[in-house]
MARMI-420297 format. One record per residue (C-alpha): x, y, z; residue number from 0; residue in three letters. Coordinates in steps of 0.25 Angstrom, whole numbers. Each point is the difference from the previous one (the first is absolute). Layout:
# residues N
REC    px    py    pz seq type
REC     X     Y     Z NUM  Ala
...
END
This chain:
# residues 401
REC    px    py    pz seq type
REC   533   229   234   0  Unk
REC     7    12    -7   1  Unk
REC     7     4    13   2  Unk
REC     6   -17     2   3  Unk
REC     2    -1   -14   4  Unk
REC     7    14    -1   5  Unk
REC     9    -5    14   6  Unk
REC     3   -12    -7   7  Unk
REC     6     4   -12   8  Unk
REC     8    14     6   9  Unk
REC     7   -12     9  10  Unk
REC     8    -5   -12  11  Unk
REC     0    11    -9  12  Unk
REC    14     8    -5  13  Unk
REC    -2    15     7  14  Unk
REC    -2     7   -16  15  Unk
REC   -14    -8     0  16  Unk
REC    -3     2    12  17  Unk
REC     1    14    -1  18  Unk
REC    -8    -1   -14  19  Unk
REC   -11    -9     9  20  Unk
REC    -1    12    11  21  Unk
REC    -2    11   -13  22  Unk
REC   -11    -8    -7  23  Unk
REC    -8    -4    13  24  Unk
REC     3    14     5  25  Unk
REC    -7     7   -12  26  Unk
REC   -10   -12     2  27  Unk
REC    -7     6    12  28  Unk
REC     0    13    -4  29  Unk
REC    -6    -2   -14  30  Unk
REC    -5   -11    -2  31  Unk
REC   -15    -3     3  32  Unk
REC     0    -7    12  33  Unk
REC   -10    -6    10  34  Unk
REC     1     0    14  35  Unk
REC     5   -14     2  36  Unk
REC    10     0   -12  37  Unk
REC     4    15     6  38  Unk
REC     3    -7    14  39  Unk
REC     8   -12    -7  40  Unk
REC     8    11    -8  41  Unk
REC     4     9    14  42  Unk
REC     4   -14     7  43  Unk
REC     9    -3   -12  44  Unk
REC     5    15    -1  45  Unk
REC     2    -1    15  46  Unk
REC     8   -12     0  47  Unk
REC    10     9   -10  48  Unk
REC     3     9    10  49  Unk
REC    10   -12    10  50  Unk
REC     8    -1   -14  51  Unk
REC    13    -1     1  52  Unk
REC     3    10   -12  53  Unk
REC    -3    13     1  54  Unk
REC    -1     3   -12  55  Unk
REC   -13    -8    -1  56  Unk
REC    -6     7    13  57  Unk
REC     7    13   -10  58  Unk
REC    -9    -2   -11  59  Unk
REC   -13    -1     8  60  Unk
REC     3    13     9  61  Unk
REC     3     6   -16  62  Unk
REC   -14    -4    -6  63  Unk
REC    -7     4    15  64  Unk
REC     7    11     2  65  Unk
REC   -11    11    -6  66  Unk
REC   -12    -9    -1  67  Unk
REC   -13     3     9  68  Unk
REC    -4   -15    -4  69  Unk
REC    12    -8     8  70  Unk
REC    -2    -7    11  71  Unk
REC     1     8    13  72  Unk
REC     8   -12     7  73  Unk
REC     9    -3   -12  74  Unk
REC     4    16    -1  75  Unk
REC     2     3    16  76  Unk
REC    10   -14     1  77  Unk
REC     7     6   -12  78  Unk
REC     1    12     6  79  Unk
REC     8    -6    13  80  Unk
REC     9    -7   -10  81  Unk
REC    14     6    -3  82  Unk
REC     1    12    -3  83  Unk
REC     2     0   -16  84  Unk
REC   -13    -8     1  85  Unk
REC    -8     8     9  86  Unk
REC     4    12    -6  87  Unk
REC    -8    -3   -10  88  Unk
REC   -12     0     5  89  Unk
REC     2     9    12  90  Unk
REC     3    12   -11  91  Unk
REC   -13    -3    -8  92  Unk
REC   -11   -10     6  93  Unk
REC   -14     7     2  94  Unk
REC    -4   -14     9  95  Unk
REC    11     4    12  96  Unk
REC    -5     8    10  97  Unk
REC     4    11     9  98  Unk
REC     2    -8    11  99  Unk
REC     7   -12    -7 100  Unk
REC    10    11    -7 101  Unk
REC     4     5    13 102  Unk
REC     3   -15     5 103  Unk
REC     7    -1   -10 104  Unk
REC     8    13     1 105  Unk
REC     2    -3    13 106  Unk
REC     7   -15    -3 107  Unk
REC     5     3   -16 108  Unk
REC    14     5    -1 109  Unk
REC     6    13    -7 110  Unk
REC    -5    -6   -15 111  Unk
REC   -14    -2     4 112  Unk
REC    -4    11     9 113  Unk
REC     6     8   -12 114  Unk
REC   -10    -6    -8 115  Unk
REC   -12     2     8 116  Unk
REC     5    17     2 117  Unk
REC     1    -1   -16 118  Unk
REC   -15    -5    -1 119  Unk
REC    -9     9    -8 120  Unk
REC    -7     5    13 121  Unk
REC     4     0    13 122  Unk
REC    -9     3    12 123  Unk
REC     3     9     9 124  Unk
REC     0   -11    12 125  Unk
REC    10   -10    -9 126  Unk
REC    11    11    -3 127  Unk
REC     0     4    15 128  Unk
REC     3   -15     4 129  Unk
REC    11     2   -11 130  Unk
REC     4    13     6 131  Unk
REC     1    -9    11 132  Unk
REC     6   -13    -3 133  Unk
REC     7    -1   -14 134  Unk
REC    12     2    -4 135  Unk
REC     5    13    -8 136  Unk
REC     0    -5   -13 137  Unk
REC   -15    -4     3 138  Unk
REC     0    17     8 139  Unk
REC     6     5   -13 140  Unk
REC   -11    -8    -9 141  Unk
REC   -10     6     6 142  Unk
REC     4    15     0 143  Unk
REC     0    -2   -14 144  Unk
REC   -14    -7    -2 145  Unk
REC    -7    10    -5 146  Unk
REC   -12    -9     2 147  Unk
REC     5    -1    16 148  Unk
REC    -9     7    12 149  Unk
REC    11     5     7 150  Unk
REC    -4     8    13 151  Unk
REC     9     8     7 152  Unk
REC     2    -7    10 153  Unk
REC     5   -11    -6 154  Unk
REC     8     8    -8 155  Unk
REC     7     6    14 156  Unk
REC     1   -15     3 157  Unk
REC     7    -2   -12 158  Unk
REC    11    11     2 159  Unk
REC     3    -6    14 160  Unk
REC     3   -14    -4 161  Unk
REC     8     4   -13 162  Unk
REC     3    14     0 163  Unk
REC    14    -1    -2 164  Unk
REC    -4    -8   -15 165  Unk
REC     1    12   -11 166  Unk
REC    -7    -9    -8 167  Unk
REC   -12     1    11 168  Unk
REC     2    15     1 169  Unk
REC     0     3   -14 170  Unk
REC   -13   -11    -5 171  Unk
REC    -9     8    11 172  Unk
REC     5    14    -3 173  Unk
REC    -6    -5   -15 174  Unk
REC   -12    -2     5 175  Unk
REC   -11    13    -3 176  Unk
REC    -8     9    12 177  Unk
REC    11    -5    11 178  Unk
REC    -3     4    13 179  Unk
REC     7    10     6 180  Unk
REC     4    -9    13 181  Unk
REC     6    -9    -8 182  Unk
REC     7     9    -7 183  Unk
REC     5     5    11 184  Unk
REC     4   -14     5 185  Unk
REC     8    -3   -14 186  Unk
REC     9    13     4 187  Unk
REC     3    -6    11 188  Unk
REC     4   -14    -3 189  Unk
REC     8     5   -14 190  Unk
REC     6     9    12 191  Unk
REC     5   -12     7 192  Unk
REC     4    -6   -10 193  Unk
REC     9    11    -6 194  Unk
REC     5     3    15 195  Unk
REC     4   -15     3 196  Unk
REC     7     0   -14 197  Unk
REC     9    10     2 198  Unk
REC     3    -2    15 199  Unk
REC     4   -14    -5 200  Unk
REC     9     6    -8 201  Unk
REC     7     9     7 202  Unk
REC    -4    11    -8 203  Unk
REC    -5    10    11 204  Unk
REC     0     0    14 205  Unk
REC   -12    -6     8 206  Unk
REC    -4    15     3 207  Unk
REC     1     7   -12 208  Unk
REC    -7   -12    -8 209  Unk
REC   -11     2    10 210  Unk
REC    -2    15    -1 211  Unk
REC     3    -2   -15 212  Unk
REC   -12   -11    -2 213  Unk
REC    -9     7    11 214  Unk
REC    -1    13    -5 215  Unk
REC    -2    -7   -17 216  Unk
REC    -9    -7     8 217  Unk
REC    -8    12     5 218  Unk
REC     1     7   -13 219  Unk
REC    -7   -13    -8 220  Unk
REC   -12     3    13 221  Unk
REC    -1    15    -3 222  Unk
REC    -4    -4   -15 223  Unk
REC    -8   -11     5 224  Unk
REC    -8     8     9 225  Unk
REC    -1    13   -11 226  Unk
REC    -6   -11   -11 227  Unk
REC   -11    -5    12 228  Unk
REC    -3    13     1 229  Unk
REC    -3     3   -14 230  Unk
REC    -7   -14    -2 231  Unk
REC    -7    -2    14 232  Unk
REC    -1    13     7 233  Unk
REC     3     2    14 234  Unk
REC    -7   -14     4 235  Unk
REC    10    -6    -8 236  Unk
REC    11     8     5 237  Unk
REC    -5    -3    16 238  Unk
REC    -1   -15    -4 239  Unk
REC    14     0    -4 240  Unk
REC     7     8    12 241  Unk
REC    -7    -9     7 242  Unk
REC     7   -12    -5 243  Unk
REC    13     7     0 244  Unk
REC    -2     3    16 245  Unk
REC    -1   -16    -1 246  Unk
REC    12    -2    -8 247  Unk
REC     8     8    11 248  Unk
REC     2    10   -13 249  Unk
REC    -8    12     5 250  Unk
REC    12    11     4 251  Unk
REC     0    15     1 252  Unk
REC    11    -1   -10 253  Unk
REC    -7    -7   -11 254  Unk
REC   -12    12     5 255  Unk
REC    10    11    -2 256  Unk
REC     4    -6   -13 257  Unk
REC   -15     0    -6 258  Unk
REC    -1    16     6 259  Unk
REC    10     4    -9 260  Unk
REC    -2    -7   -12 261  Unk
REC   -15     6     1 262  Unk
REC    -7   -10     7 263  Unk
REC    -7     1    11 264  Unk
REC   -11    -9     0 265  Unk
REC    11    -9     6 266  Unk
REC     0     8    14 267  Unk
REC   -12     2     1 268  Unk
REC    -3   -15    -1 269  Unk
REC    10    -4     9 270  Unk
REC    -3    11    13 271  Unk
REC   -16    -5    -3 272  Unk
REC     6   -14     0 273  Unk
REC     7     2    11 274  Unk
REC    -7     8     8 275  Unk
REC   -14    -4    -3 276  Unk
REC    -6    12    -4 277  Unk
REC   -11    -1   -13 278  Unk
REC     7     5   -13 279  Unk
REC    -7    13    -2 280  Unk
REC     4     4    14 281  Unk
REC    13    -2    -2 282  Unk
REC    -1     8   -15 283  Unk
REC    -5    12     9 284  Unk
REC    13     0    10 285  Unk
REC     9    -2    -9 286  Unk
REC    -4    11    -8 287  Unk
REC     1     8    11 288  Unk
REC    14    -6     2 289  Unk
REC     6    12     7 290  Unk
REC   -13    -1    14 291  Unk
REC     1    -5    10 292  Unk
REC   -10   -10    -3 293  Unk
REC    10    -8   -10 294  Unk
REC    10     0    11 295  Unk
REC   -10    -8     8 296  Unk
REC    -3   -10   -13 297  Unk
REC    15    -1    -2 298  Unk
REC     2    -5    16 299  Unk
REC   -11    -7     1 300  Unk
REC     4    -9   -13 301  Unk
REC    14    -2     8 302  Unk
REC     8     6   -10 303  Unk
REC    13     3     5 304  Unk
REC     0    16     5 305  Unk
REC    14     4    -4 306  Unk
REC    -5    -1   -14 307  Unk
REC   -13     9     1 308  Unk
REC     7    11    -4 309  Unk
REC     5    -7   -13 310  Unk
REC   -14    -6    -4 311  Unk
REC    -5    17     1 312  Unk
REC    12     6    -6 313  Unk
REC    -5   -12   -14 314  Unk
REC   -14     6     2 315  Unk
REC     4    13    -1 316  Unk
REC     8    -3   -12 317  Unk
REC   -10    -9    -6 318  Unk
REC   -10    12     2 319  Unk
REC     9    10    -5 320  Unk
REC     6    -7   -13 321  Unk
REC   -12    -7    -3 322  Unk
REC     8   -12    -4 323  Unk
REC    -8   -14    -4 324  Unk
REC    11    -9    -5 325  Unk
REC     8     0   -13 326  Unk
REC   -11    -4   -10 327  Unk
REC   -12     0    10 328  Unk
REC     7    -9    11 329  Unk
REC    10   -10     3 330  Unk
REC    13     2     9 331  Unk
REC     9     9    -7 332  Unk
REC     3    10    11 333  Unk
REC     0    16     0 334  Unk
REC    11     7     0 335  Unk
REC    -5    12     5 336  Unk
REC   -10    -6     9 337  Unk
REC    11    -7     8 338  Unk
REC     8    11     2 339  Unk
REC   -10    10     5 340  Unk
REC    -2   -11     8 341  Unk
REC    15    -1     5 342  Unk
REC     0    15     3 343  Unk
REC   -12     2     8 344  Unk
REC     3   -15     9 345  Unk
REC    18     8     3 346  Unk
REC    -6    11     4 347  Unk
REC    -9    -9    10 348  Unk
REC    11    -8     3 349  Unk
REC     7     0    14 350  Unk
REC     7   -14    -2 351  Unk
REC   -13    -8     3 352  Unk
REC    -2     1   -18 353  Unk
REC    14    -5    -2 354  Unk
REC    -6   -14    -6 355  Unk
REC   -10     8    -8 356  Unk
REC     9    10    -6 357  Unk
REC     9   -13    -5 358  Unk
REC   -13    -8    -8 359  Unk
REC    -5    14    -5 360  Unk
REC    14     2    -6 361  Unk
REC     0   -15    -4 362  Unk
REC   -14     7    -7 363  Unk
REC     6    11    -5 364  Unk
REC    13    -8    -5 365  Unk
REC   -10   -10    -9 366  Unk
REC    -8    10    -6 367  Unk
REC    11     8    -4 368  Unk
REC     6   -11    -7 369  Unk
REC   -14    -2    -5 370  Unk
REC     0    14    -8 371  Unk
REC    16    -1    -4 372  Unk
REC    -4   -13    -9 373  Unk
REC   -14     7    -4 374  Unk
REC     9    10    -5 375  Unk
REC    11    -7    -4 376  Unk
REC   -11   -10   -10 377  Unk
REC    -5    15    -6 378  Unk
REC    13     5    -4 379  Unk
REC     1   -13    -6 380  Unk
REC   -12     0    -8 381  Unk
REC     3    15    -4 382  Unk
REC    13    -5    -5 383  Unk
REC     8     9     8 384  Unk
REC    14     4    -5 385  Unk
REC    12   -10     6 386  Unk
REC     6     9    13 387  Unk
REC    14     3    -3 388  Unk
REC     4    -4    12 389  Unk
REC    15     5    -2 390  Unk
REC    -4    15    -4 391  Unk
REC   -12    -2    13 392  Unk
REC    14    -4     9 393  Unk
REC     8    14    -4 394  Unk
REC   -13     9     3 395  Unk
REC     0    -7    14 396  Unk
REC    14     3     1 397  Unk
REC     1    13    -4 398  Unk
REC   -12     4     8 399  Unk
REC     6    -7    12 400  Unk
END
């Protein structure tokens, strides 16, 4: 009776009362004291709301539904494939919508409502990989900010693919605490795409410079990567990203060498165990032993190119004989003296097969001088050193000269 009555009247009433109408039976249902038949009556009525030709009264039921347990499951899941500033209503707050329906829905709503579901005060781990999946990058970006999101790794690396090039992306999941170190890793490389594509389009640099500008940034951002898994994770940690890095196509001798002399070496170590098979503490022994024969054999049997052998002892040596662990306890600031004593041993080596060797260690070299000129310039500065006369600093060239 309620239900036929209810139709009979919204057929005839101005929208403003029937919005009114929707409201009080609305509320109806979910506090007044029912029973079962009058309950049914009240759900057919509320049901025949939701083929209204105003939204704005299909509005006001997803409104008063929206956080209530009490609403009917039927009501709330049609509400939830209506357009999207109705659905987003209930999709962002409904306790009754399942895991299941709020991925259907992900998977049929638009930018607006998969935002609203990534935005929800909890989100599994299995719904934000199907938004990993299919949303779009606002709803990617919402959920790198829910801090109430289940975010795995995984779907993060996802993620990265589809929208890497988005700042906003990068920057959302770089908020995010106890990042993993892959995906880290993977966030240097796309803001490294980005950068690389930016300038090129520009004509700024040439193709080749910007490459070898952007790749070796790009191996400096993985040095400190791998230096923080270290502290954080331990060797497992460090293995597990060299790992991913060999999958990435990112595992080089030159971003090894690079770790070697800003003090790492957990890096080489991981990546001749990686590469070679052998377990961790093997490989700890040998290269130790980095001037035997044995670490010759590791280094060949990892496929590591052999016109670099000597340059990967020569960083040994040197790490061995200055004791260097990075600028503060790790990162990628190179040493100074580490790559030169470096240099020196690799030309007294060379015959002509180290040529290309002997130009990255002088690109090395050239890096971490420019490294200790502003380290030096910056303490002169905070000593507040007097002004260089620069015209009396002339005459004493010349008259030396």
């Amino acid at each position: 009776m309620i239900a036929r009555d209810f139709l009979h009247w919204a057929r005839t009433a101005p929208t403003a009362r029937r919005i009114e109408g929707a409201d009080a039976l609305a509320r109806a249902y979910l506090h007044a004291d029912l029973g079962p038949a009058m309950r049914r009556e009240t759900e057919t009525a509320l049901a025949s709301l939701l083929d209204d030709p105003s939204p704005l009264v299909r509005r006001r039921l997803a409104e008063i539904f929206a956080n209530s347990p009490d609403a009917p499951h039927a009501i709330v899941a049609a509400l939830a494939s209506d357009q999207s500033d109705i659905a987003a209503l209930v999709l962002s707050r409904s306790p009754l919508l399942t895991e299941v329906e709020l991925i259907d829905c992900a998977a049929i709503g638009d930018a607006f409502a998969q935002t609203a579901i990534a935005l929800r005060a909890h989100v599994p781990s299995g719904l934000s990989a199907a938004l990993a999946e299919v949303g779009a990058c606002e709803a990617s970006i919402a959920l790198a900010v829910n801090p109430g999101a289940e975010l795995p790794a995984f779907s993060m690396r996802r993620m990265i693919e589809r929208f890497g090039d988005d700042a906003q992306l990068r920057e959302a999941l770089l908020s995010r605490p106890f990042l993993p170190a892959a995906v880290r890793s993977d966030l240097v490389d796309a803001t490294a795409a980005s950068l690389a594509s930016f300038v090129i389009d520009r004509d700024w640099l040439s193709r080749e410079r910007t490459e070898r500008v952007v790749g070796e940034a790009r191996e400096k951002a993985n040095v400190v990567i791998v230096a923080e898994a270290d502290e954080t994770s331990g060797r497992n940690g460090v293995r597990a990203l060299v790992a991913h890095l060999r999958r990435r196509g990112r595992l080089t001798p030159s971003l090894a060498l690079r770790a070697l002399f800003s003090g790492n070496s957990a890096l080489l170590e991981a990546a001749l165990g990686e590469l070679s098979g052998v377990d961790a503490q093997r490989v700890a022994g040998l290269v130790r032993d980095f001037r035997g024969q044995g670490f010759a054999a590791l280094y060949a049997r990892a496929k590591m190119p052999a016109n670099l052998l000597p340059a990967f002892r020569a960083a040994l040596d040197a790490q061995q004989a200055f004791g260097y662990r990075g600028a503060g306890g790790g990162g990628a600031r190179l040493s100074l003296l580490m790559v030169q004593r470096a240099l020196t041993a690799c030309e007294e080596l060379n015959g002509g097969e180290l040529d290309r060797l002997l130009a990255l260690l002088r690109r090395f070299e050239a890096e971490a001088l420019r490294e200790d000129a502003r380290d030096a310039a910056a303490a002169l500065e905070r000593d507040h050193a007097p002004a260089i006369d620069m015209a009396a600093l002339e005459a004493d060239v010349l008259q030396a000269a």
